[in-house]
DRENGU-421882 format. One record per residue (C-alpha): x, y, z; residue in one letter. Coordinates in steps of 0.5 Angstrom, whole numbers. Layout:
N
{{X Y Z} A} ...
END
This chain:
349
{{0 0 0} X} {{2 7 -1} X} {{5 11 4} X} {{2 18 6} X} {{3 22 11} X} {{-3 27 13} X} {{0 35 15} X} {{-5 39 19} X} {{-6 46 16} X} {{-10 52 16} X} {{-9 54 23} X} {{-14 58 28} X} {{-12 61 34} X} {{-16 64 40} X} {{-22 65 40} X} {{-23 64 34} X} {{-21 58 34} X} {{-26 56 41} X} {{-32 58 36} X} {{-30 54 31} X} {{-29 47 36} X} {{-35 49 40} X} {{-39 49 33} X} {{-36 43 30} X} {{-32 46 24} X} {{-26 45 26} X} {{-20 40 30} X} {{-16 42 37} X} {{-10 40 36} X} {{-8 36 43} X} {{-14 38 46} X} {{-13 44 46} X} {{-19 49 44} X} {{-15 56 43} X} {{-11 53 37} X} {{-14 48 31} X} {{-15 47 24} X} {{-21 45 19} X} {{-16 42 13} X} {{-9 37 13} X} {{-5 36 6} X} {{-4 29 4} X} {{2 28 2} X} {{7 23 -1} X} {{14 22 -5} X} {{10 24 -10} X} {{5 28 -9} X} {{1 34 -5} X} {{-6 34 -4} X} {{-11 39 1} X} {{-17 38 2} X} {{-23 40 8} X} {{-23 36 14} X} {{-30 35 13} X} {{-28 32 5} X} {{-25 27 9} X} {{-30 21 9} X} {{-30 21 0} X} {{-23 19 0} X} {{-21 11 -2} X} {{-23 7 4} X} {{-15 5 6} X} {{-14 12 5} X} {{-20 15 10} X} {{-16 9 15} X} {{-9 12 15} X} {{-12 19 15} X} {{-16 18 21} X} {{-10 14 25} X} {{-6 20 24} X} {{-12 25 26} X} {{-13 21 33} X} {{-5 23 34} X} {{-6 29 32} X} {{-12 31 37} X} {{-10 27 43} X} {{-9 31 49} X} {{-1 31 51} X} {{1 29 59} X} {{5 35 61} X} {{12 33 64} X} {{18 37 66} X} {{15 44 68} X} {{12 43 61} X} {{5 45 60} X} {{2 43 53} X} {{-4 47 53} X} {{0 53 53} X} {{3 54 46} X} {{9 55 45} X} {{13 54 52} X} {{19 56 52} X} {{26 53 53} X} {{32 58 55} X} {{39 57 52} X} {{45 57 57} X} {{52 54 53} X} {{56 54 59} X} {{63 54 52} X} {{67 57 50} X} {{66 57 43} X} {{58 56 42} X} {{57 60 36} X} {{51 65 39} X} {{53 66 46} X} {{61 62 47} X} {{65 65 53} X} {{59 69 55} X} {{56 65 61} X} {{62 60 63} X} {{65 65 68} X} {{65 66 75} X} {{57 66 77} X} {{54 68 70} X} {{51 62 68} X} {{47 62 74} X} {{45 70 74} X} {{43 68 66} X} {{39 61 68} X} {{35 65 73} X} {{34 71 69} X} {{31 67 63} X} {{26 63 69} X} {{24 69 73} X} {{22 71 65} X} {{18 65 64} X} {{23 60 61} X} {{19 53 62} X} {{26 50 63} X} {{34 52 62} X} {{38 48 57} X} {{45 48 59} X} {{51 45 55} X} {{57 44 56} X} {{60 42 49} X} {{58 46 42} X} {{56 42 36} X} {{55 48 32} X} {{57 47 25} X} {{65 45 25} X} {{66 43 32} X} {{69 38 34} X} {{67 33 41} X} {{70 34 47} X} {{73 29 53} X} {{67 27 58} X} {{71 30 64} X} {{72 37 60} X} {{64 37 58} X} {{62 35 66} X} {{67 40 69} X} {{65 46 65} X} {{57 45 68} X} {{58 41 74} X} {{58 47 78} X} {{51 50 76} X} {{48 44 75} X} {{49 42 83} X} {{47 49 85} X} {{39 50 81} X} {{39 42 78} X} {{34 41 84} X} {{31 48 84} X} {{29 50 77} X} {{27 45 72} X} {{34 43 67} X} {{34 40 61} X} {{42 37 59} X} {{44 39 51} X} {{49 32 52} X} {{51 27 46} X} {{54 23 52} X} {{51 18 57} X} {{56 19 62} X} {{55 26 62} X} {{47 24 62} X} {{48 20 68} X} {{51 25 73} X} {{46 31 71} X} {{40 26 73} X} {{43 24 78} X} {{42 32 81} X} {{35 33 79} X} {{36 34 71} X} {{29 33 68} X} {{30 32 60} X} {{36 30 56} X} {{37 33 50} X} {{42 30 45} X} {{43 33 38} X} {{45 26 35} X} {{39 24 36} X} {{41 19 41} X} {{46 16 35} X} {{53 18 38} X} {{54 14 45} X} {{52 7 44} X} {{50 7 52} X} {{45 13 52} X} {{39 8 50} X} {{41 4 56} X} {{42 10 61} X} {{34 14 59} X} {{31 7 60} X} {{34 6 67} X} {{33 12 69} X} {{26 14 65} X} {{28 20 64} X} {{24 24 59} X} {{29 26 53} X} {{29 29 46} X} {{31 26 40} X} {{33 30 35} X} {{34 29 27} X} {{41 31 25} X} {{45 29 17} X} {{53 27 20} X} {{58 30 26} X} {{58 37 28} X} {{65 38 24} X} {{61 35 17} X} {{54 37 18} X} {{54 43 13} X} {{58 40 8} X} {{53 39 2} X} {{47 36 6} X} {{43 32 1} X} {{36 29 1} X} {{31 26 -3} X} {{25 29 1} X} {{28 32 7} X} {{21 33 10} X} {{19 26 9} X} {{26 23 11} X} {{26 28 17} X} {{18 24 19} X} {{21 17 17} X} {{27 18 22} X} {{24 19 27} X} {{18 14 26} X} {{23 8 27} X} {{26 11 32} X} {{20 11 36} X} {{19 4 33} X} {{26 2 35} X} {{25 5 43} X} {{19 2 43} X} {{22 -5 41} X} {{27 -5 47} X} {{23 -4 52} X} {{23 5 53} X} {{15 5 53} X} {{13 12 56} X} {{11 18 52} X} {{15 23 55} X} {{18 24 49} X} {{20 31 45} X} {{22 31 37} X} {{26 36 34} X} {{28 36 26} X} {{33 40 28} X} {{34 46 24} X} {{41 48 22} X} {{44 40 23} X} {{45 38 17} X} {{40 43 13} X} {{42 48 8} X} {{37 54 8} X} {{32 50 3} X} {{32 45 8} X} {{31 49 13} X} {{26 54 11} X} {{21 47 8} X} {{22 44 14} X} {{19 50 18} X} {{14 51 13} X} {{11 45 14} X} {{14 44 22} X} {{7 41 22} X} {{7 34 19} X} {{11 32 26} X} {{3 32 30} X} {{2 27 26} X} {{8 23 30} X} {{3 24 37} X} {{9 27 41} X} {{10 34 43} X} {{16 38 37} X} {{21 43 39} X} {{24 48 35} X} {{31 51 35} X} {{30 57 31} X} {{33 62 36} X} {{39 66 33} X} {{40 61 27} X} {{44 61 21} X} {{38 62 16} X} {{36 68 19} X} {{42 72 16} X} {{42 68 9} X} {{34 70 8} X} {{36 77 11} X} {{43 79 8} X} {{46 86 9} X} {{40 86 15} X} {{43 81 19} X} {{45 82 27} X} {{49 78 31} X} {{43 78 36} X} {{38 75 30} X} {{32 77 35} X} {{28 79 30} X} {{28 73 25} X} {{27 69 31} X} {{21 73 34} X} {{18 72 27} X} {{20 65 26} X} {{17 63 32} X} {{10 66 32} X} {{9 63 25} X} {{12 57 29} X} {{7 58 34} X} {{2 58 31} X} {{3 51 28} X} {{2 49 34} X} {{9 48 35} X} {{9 46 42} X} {{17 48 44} X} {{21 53 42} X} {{29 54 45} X} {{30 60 45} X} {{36 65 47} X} {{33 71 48} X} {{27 69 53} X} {{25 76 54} X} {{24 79 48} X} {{20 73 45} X} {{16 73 51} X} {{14 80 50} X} {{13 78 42} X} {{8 73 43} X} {{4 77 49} X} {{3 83 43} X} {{1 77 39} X} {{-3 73 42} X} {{-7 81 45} X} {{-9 83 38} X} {{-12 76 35} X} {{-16 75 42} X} 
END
């Protein structure tokens, strides 16, 4: 049988969106009255269709069943987990690199007390949850020795890990085991759980909630010719097995985020695809997280308008991101992304 995948499409916020549930006229995404849709696109390898959600029921019976297996995903209500509250949209991660040569923030915060003034300052903002990293994976960098990676933020993690909810950006379970142990409450491993053999086995000890996200090779290679044959549905059929593969060996709980991972193996094409039709994940039944803030494809889209802190790029890829229901966004500038959302979120009530 041929393979579909159903994007949810034609997003309603608010109120708006309340009115339209309550009079049947379109779905909540995860429960969530305030954001829904009345159209999916179905797409394959070698096709796109959309079409109304009340149109669904005249397709091919083997069609209408795929369709509406990816729709009970789709509307189902998430668990919340990590001091993450998935009716609320977006919930915010805040980025700390405690590294010397991060590509944003390298050698900003791995100082004396500053990493913990800026963790603070991001969760006193309304950051979710901190994600702190000990190693760079921006493009070009290369690995680093365990003990190096630990040291860098054992302090901090020590001193708010049970305090304020943290989210651990390592690839190495070593690393993984000494956060948990302090009160880490997601790991978030760029390799999409691929470069340490013996992570699998420490998330399934510990039950610890964890990201998996999509990156093409290492940080040193990534950015060189990333290649596809449909970045979009390759990115879903990664993540797709990968859940399979988890399932298979034993990790059952669904606290579980997905990130396709912007700037891991993308060229601006691939970016740009992905966050256009970011909500295809849905369909997958886990919360997405994107990490847009402050990336490369805001300097290739806006050339001579570029600055280094890219926080106008970031607000406007967010709100569009948000308004997919994307339920994550990982963000720098916690602040200023807030006050973005705010604004919006005031003048479509």
């Amino acid at each position: 049988m041929k393979r579909y995948y159903t994007r949810a499409c034609n997003f309603y916020y608010g109120n708006e969106s309340k009115l339209l549930v309550n009079n049947n006229k379109s779905i909540p995404l995860n429960g969530n009255k305030k954001i829904s849709f009345d159209h999916i696109e179905i797409i394959s390898r070698t096709l796109k269709k959309k079409i109304s959600v009340k149109k669904i029921n005249s397709l091919t019976k083997s069609l209408r069943v795929q369709i509406k297996i990816d729709l009970k995903k789709i509307r189902a209500k998430k668990k919340n987990f990590a001091n993450l509250n998935f009716l609320k949209v977006p919930n915010l991660m805040g980025v700390l690199n405690l590294t010397p040569d991060s590509f944003s923030d390298g050698g900003k915060f791995n100082i004396g007390n500053k990493g913990l003034k800026y963790a603070l300052k991001m969760f006193n903002s309304g950051a979710n949850i901190i994600d702190i990293g000990g190693e760079s994976t921006r493009p070009g960098s290369k690995t680093i020795d365990n003990e190096v990676e630990w040291k860098r933020i054992e302090k901090l993690i020590k001193s708010i890990g049970k305090k304020i909810p943290i989210s651990l950006d390592t690839r190495k379970s070593e690393v993984m085991k000494k956060g948990i142990k302090y009160g880490v409450k997601i790991i978030n491993d760029v390799s999409g759980l691929n470069y340490d053999s013996e992570t699998i086995n420490v998330l399934k000890k510990y039950k610890t909630p964890f990201v998996i996200q999509h990156s093409q090779g290492t940080p040193e290679k990534m950015q060189i010719k990333p290649r596809y044959k449909n970045e979009l549905l390759d990115i879903y059929d990664f993540f797709e097995d990968k859940i399979k593969f988890l399932r298979k060996i034993g990790i059952q709980h669904n606290n579980i985020i997905i990130d396709p991972g912007i700037g891991f193996g993308k060229n601006l094409n691939h970016n740009i695809n992905l966050i256009s039709n970011i909500s295809i994940f849905h369909s997958l039944g886990f919360p997405i997280l994107v990490g847009n803030s402050r990336k490369r494809f805001i300097k290739e889209i806006v050339g001579k308008n570029d600055t280094k802190s890219r926080i106008g790029g970031t607000v406007a890829s967010s709100i569009y991101l948000m308004m997919q229901g994307v339920q994550i966004l990982r963000i720098h500038d916690v602040n200023e992304l807030l006050q973005g959302v705010k604004v919006f979120k005031e003048m479509i009530k």
